[in-house]
C-alpha positions as CSV (number, residue, x, y, z in Angstrom):
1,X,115.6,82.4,77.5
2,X,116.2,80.5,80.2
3,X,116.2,81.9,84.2
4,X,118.5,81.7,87.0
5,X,116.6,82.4,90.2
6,X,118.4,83.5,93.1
7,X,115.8,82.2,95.4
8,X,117.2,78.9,94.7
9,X,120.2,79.0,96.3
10,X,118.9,80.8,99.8
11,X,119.0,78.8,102.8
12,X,116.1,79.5,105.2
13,X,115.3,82.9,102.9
14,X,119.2,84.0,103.6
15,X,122.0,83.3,101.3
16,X,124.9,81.8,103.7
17,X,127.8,81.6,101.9
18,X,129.2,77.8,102.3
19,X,125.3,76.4,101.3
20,X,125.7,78.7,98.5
21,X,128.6,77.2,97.5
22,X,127.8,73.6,98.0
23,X,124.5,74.9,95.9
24,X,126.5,75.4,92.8
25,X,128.9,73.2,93.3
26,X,125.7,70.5,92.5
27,X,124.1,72.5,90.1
28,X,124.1,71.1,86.7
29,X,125.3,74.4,84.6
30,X,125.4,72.1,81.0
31,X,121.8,72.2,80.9
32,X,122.5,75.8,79.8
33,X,124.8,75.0,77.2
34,X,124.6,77.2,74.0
35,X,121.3,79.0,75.6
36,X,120.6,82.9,77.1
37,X,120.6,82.8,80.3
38,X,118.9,85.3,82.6
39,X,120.1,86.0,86.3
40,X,117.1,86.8,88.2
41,X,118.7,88.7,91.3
42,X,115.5,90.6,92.2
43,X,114.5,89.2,95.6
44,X,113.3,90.5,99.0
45,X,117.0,89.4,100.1
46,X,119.9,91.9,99.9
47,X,122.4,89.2,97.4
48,X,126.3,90.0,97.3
49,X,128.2,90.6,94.9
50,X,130.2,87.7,95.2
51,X,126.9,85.5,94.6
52,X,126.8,87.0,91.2
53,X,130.0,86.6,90.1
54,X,130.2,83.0,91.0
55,X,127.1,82.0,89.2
56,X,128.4,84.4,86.1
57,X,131.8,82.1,86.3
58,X,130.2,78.6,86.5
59,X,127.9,79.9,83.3
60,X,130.3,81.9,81.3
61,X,131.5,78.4,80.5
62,X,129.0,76.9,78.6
63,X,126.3,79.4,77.8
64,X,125.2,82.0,74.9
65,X,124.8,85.0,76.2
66,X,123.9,85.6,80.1
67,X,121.7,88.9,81.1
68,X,120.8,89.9,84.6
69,X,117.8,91.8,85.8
70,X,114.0,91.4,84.9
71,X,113.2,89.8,81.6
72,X,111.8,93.4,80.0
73,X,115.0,95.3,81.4
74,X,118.0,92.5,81.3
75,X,121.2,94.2,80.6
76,X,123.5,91.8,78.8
77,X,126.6,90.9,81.2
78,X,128.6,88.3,79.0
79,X,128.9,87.0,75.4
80,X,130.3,84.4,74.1
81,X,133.0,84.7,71.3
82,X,132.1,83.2,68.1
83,X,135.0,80.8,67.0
């Protein structure tokens, strides 16, 4: 399974929403393709909502399956339909 990390897309330990942007915007989501992906959003930083959702967007278009949480506790968020 492969990880999203939160704490990649902070600016200065803050998430600020137009470097966040600009941070998957450049993000290359099609290394993903066909995988599960886990969203790591368990950091010392309150996140938004929004923050989730967009990363959930950008993968829900090439990915498996996408879980968020810790590895041992993920809760499945999205799967893809089988053709």
């Amino acid at each position: 399974m492969e990880t999203v990390h939160l704490d990649d897309f902070l600016e200065d330990g803050i998430l600020k929403e137009k470097p966040f942007r600009e941070k998957v915007k450049q993000t290359d989501w099609s290394n993903f393709k066909n995988k599960r992906v886990l969203i790591k959003g368990c950091t010392d930083v309150p996140v938004p909502t929004w923050a989730y959702l967009i990363i959930t967007a950008h993968l829900s278009q090439t990915v498996e399956r996408i879980y968020f949480g810790e590895l041992r506790s993920a809760v499945k968020i999205y799967i893809r339909d089988k053709p």
